[in-house]
mmCIF file of the C-alpha atoms, coordinates in Angstrom:
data_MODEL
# 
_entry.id   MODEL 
# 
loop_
_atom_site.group_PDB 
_atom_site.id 
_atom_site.type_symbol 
_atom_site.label_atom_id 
_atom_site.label_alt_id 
_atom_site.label_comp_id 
_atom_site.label_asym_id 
_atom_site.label_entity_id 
_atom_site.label_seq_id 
_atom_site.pdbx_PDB_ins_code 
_atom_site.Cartn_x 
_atom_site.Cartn_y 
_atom_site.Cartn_z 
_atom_site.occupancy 
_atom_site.B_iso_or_equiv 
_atom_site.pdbx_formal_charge 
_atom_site.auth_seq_id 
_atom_site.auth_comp_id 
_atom_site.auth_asym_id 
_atom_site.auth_atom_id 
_atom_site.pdbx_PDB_model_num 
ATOM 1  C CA . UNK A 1 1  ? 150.070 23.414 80.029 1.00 0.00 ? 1  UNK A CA 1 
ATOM 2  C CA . UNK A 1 2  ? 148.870 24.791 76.495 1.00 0.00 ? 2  UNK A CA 1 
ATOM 3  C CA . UNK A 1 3  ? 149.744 23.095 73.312 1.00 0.00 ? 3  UNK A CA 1 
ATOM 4  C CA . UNK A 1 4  ? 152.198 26.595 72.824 1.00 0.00 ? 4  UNK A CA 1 
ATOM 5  C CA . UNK A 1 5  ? 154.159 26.413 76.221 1.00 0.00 ? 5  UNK A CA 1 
ATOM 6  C CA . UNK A 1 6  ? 154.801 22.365 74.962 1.00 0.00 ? 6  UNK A CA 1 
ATOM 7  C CA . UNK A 1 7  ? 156.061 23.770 71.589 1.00 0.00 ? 7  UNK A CA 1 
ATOM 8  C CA . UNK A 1 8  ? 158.595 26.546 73.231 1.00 0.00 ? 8  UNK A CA 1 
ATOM 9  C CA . UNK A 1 9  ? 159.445 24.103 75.453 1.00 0.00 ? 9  UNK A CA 1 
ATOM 10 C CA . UNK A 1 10 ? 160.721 21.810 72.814 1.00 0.00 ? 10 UNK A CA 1 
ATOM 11 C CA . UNK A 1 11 ? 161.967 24.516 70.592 1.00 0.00 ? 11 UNK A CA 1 
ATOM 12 C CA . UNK A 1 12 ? 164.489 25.628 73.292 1.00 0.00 ? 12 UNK A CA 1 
ATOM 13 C CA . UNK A 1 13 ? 165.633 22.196 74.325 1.00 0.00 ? 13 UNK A CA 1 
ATOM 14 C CA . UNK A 1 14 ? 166.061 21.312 70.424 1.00 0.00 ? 14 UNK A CA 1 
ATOM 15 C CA . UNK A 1 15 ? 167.983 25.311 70.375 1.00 0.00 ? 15 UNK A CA 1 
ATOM 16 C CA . UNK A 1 16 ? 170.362 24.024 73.471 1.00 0.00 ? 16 UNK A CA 1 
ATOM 17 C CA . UNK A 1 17 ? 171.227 20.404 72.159 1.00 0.00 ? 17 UNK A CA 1 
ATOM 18 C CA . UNK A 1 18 ? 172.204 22.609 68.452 1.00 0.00 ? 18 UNK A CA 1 
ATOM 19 C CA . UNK A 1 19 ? 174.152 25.081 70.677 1.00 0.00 ? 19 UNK A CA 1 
ATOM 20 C CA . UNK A 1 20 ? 176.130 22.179 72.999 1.00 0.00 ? 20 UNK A CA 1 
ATOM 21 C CA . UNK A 1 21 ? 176.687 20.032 69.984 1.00 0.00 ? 21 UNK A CA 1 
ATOM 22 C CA . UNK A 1 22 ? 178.293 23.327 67.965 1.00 0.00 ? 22 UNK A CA 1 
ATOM 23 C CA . UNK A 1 23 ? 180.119 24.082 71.544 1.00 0.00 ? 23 UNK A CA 1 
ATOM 24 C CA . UNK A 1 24 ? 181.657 20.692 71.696 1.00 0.00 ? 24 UNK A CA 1 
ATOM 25 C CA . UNK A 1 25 ? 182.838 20.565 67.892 1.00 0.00 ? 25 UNK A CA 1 
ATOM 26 C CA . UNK A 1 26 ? 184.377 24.147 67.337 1.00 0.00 ? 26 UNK A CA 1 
ATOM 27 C CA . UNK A 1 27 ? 185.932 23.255 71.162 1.00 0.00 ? 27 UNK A CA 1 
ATOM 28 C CA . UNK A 1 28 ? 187.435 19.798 69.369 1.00 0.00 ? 28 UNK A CA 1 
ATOM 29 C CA . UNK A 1 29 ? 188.521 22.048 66.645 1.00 0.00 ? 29 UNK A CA 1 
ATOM 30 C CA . UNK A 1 30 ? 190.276 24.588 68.158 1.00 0.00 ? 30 UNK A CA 1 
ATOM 31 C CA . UNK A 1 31 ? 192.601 21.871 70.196 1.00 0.00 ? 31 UNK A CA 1 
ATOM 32 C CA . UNK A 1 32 ? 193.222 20.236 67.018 1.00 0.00 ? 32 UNK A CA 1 
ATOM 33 C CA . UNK A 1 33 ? 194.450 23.440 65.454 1.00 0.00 ? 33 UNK A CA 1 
ATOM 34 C CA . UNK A 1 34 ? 196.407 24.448 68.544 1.00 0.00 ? 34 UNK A CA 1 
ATOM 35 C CA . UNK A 1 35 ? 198.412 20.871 68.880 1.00 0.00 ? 35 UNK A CA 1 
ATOM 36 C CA . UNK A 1 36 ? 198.513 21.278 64.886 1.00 0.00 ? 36 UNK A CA 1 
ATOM 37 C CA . UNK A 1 37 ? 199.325 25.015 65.098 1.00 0.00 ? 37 UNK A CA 1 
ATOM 38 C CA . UNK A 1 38 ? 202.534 24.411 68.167 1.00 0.00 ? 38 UNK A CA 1 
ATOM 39 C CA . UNK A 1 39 ? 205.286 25.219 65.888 1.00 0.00 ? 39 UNK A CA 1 
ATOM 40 C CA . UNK A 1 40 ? 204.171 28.123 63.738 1.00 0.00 ? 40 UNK A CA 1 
ATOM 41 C CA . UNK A 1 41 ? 202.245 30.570 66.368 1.00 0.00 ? 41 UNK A CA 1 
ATOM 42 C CA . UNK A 1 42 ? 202.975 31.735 70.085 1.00 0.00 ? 42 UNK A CA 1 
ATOM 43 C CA . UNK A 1 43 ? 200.477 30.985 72.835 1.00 0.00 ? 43 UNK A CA 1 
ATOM 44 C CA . UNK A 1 44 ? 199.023 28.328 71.051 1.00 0.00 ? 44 UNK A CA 1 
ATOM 45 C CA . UNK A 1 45 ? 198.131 26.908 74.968 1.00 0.00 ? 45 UNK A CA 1 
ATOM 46 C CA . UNK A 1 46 ? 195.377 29.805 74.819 1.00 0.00 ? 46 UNK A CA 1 
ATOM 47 C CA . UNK A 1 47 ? 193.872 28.284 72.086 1.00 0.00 ? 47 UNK A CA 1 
ATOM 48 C CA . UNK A 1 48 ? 194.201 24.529 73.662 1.00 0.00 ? 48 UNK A CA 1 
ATOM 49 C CA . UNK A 1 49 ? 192.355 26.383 76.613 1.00 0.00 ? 49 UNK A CA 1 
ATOM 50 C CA . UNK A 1 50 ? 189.730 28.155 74.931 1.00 0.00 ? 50 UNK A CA 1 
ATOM 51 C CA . UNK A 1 51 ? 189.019 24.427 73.441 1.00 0.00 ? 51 UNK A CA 1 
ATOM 52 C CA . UNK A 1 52 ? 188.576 22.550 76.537 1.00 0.00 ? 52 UNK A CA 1 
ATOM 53 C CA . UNK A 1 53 ? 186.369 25.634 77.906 1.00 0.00 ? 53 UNK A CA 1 
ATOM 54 C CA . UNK A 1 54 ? 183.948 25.366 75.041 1.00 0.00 ? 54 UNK A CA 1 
ATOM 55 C CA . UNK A 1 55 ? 183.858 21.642 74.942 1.00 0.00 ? 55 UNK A CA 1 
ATOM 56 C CA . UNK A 1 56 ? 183.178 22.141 78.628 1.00 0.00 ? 56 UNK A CA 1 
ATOM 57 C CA . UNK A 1 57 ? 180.406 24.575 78.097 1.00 0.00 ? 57 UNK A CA 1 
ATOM 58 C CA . UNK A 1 58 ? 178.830 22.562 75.704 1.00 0.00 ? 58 UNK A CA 1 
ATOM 59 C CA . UNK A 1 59 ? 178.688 19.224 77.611 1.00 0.00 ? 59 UNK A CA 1 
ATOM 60 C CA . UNK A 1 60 ? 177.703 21.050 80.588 1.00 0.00 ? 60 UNK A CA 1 
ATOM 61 C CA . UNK A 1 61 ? 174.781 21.835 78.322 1.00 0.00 ? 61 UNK A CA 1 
ATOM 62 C CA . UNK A 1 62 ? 173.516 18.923 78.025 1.00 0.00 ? 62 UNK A CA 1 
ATOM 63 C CA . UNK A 1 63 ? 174.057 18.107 81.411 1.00 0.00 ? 63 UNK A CA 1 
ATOM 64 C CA . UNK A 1 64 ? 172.419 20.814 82.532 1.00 0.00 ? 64 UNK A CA 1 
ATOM 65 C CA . UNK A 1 65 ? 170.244 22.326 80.225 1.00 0.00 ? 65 UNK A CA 1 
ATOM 66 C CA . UNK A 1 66 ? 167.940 24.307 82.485 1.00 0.00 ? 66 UNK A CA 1 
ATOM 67 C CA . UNK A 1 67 ? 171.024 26.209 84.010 1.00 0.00 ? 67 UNK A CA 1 
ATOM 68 C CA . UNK A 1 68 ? 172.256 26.216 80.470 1.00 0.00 ? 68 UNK A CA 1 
ATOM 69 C CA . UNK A 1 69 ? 169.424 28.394 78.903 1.00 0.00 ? 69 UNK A CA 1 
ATOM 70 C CA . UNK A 1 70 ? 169.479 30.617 82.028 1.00 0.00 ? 70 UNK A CA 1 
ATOM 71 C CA . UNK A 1 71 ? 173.198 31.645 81.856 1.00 0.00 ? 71 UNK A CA 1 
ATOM 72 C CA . UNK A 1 72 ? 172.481 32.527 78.069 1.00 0.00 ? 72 UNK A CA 1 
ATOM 73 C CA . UNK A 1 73 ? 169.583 34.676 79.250 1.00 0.00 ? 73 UNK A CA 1 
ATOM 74 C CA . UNK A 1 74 ? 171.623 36.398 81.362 1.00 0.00 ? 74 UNK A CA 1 
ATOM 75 C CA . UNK A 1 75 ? 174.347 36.720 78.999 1.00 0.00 ? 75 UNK A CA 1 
ATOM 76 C CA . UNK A 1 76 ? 172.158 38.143 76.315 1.00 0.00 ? 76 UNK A CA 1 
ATOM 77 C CA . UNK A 1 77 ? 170.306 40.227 79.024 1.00 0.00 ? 77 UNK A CA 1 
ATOM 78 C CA . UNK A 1 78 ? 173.820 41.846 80.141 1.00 0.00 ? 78 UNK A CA 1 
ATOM 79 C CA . UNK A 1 79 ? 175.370 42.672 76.692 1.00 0.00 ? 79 UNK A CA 1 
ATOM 80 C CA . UNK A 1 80 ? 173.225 45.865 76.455 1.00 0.00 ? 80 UNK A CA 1 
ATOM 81 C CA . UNK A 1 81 ? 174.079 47.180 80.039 1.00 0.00 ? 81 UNK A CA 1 
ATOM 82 C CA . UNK A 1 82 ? 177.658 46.504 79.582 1.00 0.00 ? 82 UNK A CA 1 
ATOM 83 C CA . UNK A 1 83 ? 177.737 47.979 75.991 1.00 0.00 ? 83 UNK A CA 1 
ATOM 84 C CA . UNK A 1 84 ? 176.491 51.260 76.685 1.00 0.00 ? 84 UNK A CA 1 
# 
């Protein structure tokens, strides 16, 4: 392996454990708001779920970061195709 492929190779590890660690804290946020939140809006449950996904998604991260980096490929990869 070149010195480069070492440096991209760190670059998107340090990129996923930033992108799980922002995953798990807006996740944490949202189910604060929604148990906060209970009384004054409807469906606040959506927003307790849309927490646990994301704090799902970003511990599965870094659990997993190889199949991690690959579903965002193919997320990125697929916005195009489904936008147009």
């Amino acid at each position: 392996m070149t010195v480069l492929q070492l440096y991209y190779a760190r670059l998107v590890a340090v990129i996923l454990d930033k992108l799980a660690a922002w995953a798990i804290m807006i996740g944490i946020l949202e189910i604060i708001a929604a148990i906060g939140l209970r009384k004054e809006i409807e469906n606040e449950w959506l927003l307790f779920l849309v927490g646990i996904g994301s704090v799902f998604f970003g511990v599965s991260l870094i659990i997993w970061p190889g199949a991690g980096a690959l579903a965002i490929l193919w997320v990125i990869g697929i916005t195009p195709v489904k936008v147009y």
